[in-house]
C-alpha positions as CSV (number, residue, x, y, z in Angstrom):
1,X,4.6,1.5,-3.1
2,X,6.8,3.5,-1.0
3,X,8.8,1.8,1.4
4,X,7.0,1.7,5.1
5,X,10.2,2.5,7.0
6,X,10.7,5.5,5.5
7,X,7.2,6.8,6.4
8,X,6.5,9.0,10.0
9,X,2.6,9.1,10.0
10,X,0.8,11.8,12.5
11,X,-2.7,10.9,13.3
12,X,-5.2,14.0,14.2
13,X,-9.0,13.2,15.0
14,X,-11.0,10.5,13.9
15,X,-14.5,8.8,13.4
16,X,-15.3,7.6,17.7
17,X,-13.9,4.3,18.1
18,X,-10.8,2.3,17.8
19,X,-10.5,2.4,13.9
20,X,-7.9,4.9,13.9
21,X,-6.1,2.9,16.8
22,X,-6.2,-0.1,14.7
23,X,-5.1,1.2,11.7
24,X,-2.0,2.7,13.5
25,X,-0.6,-0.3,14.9
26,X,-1.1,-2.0,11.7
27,X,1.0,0.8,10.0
28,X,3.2,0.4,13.1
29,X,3.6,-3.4,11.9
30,X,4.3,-2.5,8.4
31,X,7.3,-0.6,9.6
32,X,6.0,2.8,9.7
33,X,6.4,5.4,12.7
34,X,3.2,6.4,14.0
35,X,1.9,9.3,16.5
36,X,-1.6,10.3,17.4
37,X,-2.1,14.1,18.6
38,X,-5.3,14.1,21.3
39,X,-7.2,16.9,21.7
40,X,-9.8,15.5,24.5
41,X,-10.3,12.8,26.6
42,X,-12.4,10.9,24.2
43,X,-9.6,10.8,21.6
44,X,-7.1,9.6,24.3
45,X,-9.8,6.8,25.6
46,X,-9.6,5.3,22.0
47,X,-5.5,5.3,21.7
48,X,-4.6,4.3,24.9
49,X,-1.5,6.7,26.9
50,X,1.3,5.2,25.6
51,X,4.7,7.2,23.8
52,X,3.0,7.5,20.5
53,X,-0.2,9.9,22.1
54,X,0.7,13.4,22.0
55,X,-1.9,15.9,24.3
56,X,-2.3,19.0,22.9
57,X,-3.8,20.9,25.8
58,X,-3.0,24.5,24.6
59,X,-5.4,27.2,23.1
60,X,-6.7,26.8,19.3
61,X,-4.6,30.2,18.6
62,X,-1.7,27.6,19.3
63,X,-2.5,25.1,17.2
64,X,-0.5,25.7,14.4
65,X,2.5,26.8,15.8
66,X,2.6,23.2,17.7
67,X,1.6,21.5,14.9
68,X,4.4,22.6,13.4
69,X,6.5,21.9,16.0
70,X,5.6,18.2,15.6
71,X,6.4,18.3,12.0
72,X,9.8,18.8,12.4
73,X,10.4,17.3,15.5
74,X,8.8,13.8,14.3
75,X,9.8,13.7,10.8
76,X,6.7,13.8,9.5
77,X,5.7,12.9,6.0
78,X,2.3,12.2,6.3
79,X,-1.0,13.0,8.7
80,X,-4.0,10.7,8.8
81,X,-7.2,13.1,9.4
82,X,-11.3,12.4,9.6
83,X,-13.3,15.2,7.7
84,X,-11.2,18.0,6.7
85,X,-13.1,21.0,7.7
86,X,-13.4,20.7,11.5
87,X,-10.6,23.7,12.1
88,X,-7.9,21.9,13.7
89,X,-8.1,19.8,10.2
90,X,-8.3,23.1,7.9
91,X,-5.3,24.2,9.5
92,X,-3.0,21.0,9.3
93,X,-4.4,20.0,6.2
94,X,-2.7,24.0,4.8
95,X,0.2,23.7,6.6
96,X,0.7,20.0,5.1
97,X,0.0,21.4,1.9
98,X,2.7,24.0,2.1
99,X,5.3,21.5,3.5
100,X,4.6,18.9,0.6
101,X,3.2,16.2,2.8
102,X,0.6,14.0,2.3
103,X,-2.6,14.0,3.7
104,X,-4.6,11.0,4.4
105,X,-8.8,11.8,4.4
106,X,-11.2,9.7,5.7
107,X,-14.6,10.5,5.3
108,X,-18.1,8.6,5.7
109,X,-18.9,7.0,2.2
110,X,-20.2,8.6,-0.9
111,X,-21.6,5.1,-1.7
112,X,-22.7,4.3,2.3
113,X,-23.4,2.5,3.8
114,X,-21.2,-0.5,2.8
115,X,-18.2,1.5,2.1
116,X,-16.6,4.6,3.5
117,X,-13.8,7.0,1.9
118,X,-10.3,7.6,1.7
119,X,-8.8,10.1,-0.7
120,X,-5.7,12.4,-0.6
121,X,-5.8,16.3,0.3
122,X,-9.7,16.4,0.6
123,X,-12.7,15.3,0.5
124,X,-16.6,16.2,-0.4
125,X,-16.7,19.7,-1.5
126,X,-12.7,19.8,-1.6
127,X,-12.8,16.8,-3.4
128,X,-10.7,15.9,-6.6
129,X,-13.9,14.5,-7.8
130,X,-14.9,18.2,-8.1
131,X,-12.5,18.7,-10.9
132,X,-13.4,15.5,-12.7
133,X,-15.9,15.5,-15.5
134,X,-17.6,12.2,-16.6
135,X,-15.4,12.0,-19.8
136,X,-12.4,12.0,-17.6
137,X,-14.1,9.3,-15.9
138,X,-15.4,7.1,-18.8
139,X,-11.3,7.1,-20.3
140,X,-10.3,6.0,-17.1
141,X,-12.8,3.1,-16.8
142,X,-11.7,2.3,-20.4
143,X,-8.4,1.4,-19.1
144,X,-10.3,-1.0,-16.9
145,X,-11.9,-4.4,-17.2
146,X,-12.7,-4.6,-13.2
147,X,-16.0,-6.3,-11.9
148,X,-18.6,-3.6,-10.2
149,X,-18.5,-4.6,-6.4
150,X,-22.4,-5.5,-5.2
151,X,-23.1,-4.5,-1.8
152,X,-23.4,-7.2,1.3
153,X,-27.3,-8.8,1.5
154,X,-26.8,-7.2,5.1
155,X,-24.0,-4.7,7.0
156,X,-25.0,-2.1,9.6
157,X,-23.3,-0.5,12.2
158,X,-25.8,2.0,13.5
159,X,-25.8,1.1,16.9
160,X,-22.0,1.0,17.3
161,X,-21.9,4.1,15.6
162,X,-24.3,5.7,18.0
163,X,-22.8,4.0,21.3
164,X,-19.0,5.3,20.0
165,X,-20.6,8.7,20.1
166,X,-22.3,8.7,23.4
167,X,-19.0,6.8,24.7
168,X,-16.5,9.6,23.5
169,X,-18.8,12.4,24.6
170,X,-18.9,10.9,28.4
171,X,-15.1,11.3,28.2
172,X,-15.3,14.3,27.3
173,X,-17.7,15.2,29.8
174,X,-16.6,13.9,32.5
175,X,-12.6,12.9,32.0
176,X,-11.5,16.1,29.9
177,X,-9.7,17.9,33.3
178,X,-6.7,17.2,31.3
179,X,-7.7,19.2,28.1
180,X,-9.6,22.2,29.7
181,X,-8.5,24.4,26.7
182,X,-10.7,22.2,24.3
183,X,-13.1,23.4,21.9
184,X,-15.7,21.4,20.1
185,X,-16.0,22.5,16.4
186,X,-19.5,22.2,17.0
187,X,-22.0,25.0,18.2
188,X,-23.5,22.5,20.6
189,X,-21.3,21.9,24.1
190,X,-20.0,18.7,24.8
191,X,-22.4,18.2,27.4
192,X,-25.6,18.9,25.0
193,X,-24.2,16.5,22.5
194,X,-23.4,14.0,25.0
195,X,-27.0,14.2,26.2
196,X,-28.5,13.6,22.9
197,X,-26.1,11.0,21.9
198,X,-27.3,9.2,25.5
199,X,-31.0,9.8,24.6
200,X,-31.1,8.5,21.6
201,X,-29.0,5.5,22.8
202,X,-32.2,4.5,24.5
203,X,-34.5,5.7,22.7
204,X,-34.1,4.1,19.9
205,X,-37.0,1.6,20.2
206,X,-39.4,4.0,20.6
207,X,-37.7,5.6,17.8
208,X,-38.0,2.7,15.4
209,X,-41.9,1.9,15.9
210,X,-42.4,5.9,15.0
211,X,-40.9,5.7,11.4
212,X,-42.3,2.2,10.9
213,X,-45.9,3.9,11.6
214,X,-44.5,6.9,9.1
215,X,-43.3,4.7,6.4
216,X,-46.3,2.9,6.3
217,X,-49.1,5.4,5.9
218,X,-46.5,7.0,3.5
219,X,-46.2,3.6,1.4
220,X,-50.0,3.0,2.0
221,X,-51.8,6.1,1.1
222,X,-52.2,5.7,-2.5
223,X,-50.6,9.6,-3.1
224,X,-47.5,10.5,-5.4
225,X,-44.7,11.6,-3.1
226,X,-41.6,13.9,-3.5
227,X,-38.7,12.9,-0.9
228,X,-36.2,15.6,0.7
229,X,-33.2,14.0,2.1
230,X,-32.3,16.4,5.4
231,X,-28.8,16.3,6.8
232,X,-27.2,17.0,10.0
233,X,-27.4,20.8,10.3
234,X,-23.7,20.2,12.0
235,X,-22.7,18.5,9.0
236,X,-19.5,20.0,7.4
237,X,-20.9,19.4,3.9
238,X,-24.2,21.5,4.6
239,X,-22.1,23.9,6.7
240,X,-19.3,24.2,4.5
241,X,-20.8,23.3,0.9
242,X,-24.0,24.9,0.7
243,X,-25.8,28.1,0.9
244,X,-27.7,26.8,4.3
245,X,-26.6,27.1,7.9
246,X,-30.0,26.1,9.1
247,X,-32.6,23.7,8.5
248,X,-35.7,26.3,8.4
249,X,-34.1,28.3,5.3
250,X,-33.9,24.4,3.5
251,X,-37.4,23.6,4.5
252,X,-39.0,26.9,4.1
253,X,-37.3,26.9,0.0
254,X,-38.9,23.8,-0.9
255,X,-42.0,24.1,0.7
256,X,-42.1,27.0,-1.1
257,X,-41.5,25.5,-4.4
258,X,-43.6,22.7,-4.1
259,X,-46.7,24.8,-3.1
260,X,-45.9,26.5,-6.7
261,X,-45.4,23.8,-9.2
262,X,-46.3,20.1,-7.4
263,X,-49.6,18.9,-8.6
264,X,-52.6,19.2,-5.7
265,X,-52.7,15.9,-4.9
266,X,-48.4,15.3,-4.7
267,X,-47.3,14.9,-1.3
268,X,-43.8,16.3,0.3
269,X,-41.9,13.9,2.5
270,X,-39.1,14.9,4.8
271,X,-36.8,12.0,5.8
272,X,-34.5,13.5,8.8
273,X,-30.5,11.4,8.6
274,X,-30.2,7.9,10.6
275,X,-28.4,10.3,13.3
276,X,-30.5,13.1,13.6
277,X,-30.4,13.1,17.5
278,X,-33.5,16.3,18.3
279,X,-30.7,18.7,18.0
280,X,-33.1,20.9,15.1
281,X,-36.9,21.0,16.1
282,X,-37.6,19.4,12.3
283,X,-41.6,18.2,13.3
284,X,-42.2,22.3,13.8
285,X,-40.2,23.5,11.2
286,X,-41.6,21.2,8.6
287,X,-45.7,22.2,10.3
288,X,-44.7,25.7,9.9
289,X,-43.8,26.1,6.3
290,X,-46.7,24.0,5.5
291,X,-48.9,26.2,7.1
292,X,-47.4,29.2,5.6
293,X,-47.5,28.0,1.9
294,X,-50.9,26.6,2.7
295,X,-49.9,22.9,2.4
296,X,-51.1,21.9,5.2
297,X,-52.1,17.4,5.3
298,X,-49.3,17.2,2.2
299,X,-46.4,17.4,4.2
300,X,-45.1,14.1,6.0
301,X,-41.9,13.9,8.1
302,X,-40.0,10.5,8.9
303,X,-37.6,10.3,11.5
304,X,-34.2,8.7,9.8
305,X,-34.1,4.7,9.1
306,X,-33.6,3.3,6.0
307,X,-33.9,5.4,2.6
308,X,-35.0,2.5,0.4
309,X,-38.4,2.2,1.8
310,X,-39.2,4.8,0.9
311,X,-37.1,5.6,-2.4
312,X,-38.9,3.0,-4.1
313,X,-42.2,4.7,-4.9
314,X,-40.9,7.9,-5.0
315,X,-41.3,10.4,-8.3
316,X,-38.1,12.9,-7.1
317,X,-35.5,13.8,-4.6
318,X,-34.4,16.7,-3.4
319,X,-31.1,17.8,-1.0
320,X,-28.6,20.0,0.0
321,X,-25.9,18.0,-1.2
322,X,-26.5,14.6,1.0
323,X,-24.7,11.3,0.1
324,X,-27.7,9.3,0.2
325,X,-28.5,11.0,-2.9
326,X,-26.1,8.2,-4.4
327,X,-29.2,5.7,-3.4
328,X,-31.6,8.2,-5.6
329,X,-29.2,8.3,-8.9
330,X,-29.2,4.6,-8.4
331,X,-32.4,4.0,-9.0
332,X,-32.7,6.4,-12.0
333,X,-35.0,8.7,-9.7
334,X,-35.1,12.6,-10.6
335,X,-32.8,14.9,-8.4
336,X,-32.1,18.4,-7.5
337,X,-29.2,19.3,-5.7
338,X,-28.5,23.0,-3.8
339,X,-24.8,22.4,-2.6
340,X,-21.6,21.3,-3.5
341,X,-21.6,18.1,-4.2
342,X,-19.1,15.1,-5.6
343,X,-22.3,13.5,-7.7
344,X,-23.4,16.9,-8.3
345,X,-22.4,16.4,-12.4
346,X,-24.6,17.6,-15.2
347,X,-25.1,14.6,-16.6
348,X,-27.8,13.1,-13.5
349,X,-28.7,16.4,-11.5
350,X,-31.6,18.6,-12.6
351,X,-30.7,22.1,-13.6
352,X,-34.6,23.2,-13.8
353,X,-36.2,25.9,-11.3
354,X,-37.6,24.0,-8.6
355,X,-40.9,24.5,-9.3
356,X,-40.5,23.2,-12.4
357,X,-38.6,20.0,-11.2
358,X,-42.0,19.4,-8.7
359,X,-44.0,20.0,-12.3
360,X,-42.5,17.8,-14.3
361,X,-39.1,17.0,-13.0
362,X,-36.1,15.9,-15.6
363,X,-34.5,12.4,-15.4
364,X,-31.0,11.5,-14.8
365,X,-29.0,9.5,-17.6
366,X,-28.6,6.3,-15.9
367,X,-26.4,4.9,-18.3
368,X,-23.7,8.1,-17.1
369,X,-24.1,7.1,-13.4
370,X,-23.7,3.9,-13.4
371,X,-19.8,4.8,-14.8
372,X,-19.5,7.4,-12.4
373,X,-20.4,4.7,-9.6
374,X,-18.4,2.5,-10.8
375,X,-15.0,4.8,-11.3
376,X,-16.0,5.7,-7.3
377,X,-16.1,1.8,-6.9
378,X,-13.0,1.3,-8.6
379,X,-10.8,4.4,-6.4
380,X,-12.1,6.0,-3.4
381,X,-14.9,3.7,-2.3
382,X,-13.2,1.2,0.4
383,X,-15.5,-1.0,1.5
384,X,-16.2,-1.4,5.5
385,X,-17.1,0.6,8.2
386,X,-15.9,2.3,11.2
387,X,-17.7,1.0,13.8
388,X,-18.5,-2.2,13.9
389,X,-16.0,-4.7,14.5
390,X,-16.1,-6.4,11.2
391,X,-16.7,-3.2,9.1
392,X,-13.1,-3.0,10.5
393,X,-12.1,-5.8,9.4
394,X,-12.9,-5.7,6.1
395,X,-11.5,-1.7,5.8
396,X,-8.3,-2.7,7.4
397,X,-7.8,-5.6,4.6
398,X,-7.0,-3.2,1.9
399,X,-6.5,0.1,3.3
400,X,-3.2,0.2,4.8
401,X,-2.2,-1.0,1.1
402,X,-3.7,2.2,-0.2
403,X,-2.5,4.5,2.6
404,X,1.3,3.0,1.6
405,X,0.8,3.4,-2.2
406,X,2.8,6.6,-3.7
407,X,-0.4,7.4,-5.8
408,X,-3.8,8.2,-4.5
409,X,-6.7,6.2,-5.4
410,X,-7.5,8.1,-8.5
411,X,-3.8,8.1,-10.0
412,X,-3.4,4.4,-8.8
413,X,-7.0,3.4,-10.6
414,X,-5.0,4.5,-14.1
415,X,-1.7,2.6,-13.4
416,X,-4.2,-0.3,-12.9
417,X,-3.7,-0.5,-9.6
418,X,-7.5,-1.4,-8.6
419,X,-7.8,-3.8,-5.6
420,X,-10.1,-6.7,-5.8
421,X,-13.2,-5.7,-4.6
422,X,-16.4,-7.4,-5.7
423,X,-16.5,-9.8,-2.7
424,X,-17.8,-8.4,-0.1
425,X,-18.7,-10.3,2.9
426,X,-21.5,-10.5,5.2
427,X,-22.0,-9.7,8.2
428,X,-22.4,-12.8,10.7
């Protein structure tokens, strides 16, 4: 482990909520420098003004230029980042690379929703798990005599996770006079997203019975179902990762190939993400294309919730390239994949035709993914969360450890540098 003093640390955006501020002053305490650069009023209301906040207020086109600036002014040898693709991110995370300095990626977890990640120059489709096969994997693990972590009995943080993000877009809304050169990386404004953020916020009861009433005549009608996992169509693995921009392209292909090769009496479920906030009309899309491949009473849509419910009675999975499709290898449940994706590995994702995977899909080799999960368990899987108070907690624990080591988690996992993880606690 290098030593703390000698490390100046530049933090850019990050997940909505004080996570990033609490992992700073913990850096701070192990006797690192520390400075946070603000692009809105939302990222300056979870690092309160102080000498470490830096307000960049310029143009994008500036961006680099000041970014460099910082570099050299501050020292810098490393910069913390959430998601890498977001521009700002892109662009620091190429500049860092040319400089030779580290950078520190924080993503939502491969293995969610009791863990999140942290790996070193990139994440999802810019992964190092992209590179890896499963041998590589396998002769690491051999190395290894570590116990597979179990998830909590119960941990959840969708609420805070929802509040941070109606929180941070009323800053943003309504406090960003400071930043007027700000641009969202989204094609949303700030005020639409804060809208839907709000309404969701409340609506969430409403919300809950709906997919309860879903679920069960999905779980009570006696039909064999196929499950498609939908994403955020904002998400920067769908955007960046896959051949989709849109969810009626997605919809419309596996309609399509489910009116060719599903047996008559399958049924097609569509299970929108936890956060899907009305942003993508997915009800019409989904009645469309089953009126257009004549489908029409086999199609069902559920509006986000938990995955298990319905994973446990289903004969096959299909995505883009969501993480939830970690829950579907799990189980040992058939999958097809479209996008880029770190599980996406030959060994447990279907290379048939789609009709032919709705026929009579393949199976994954279980035995294969239960290594893989276990060498993600064993290096960039941290568990915690980022939004609730003891997700925090228990990320904070062991991450700052990681963030300090000279290796990443993957060269650290072969020195035998794994840290204990298999008791996780539960959420009071």
């Amino acid at each position: 482990m290098s030593s703390p003093d000698t490390r100046h640390f530049l933090f850019l955006q990050g997940p909505h909520g004080p996570f990033f501020r609490q992992l700073g002053r913990m850096l701070i305490a192990a006797g690192a420098k520390v400075w946070r650069v603000g692009f809105n009023a939302g990222d300056r209301a979870f690092w309160p003004k102080d000498q470490s906040f830096v307000a960049f207020t310029g143009a994008l086109e500036s961006w680099e230029a000041r970014l460099a600036e910082l570099i050299t002014e501050k020292a810098i040898t490393d910069i913390v980042l959430y998601g890498d693709t977001r521009p700002i991110h892109a662009k620091a995370v190429a500049i860092a690379r040319a400089r030779g300095l580290t950078v520190h990626v924080f993503e939502e977890g491969y293995l969610r929703p009791y863990w999140v990640t942290y790996e070193r120059g990139g994440s999802n489709g810019n992964s190092r798990l992209m590179e890896m096969g499963l041998a590589e994997m396998q002769s690491a693990l051999a190395q290894s005599d570590s116990d597979v972590p179990q998830p909590p009995a119960k941990w959840g943080d969708m609420r805070q996770h929802v509040f941070y993000g109606a929180l941070y877009h009323w800053f943003v809304m309504f406090r960003n006079g400071a930043f007027r050169n700000f641009q969202t990386h989204r094609e949303l404004s700030v005020r639409t997203e804060a809208a839907l953020y709000t309404r969701r916020l409340f609506q969430m009861p409403l919300l809950a019975l709906e997919r309860t009433i879903a679920t069960a005549r999905i779980r009570f009608g006696g039909f064999p179902y196929h499950l498609v996992l939908l994403q955020l169509e904002h998400d920067s693995s769908l955007r960046d990762h896959s051949p989709f921009s849109r969810h009626e392209d997605f919809v419309d292909l596996i309609a399509e190939g489910f009116a060719k090769g599903a047996p008559g009496h399958h049924h097609l479920v569509f299970k929108a993400h936890p956060l899907e906030n009305g942003r993508s009309p997915l009800r019409r899309i989904i009645r469309d294309a089953a009126r257009k491949h004549g489908i029409e009473g086999r199609l069902h849509y559920v509006g986000g919730g938990k995955l298990a419910h319905l994973l446990n009675d289903a004969r096959s999975a299909v995505t883009v390239n969501s993480t939830a499709a970690q829950q579907v290898l799990w189980r040992g449940i058939p999958l097809k994949v479209f996008g880029r994706a770190v599980y996406a590995k030959p060994e447990f994702v279907s290379t048939q035709a789609l009709h032919e995977f709705f026929a009579r899909p393949d199976r994954p080799d279980s035995s294969a993914y239960r290594d893989y999960r276990r060498y993600l368990l064993e290096t960039s899987q941290v568990p915690g969360g980022f939004y609730s108070a003891h997700g925090r907690r228990q990320l904070l624990r062991q991450i700052v450890d990681m963030i300090l080591d000279e290796a990443d988690p993957y060269e650290a996992q072969r020195a035998g540098r794994v840290p204990p993880r298999q008791n996780l606690k539960v959420a009071g």
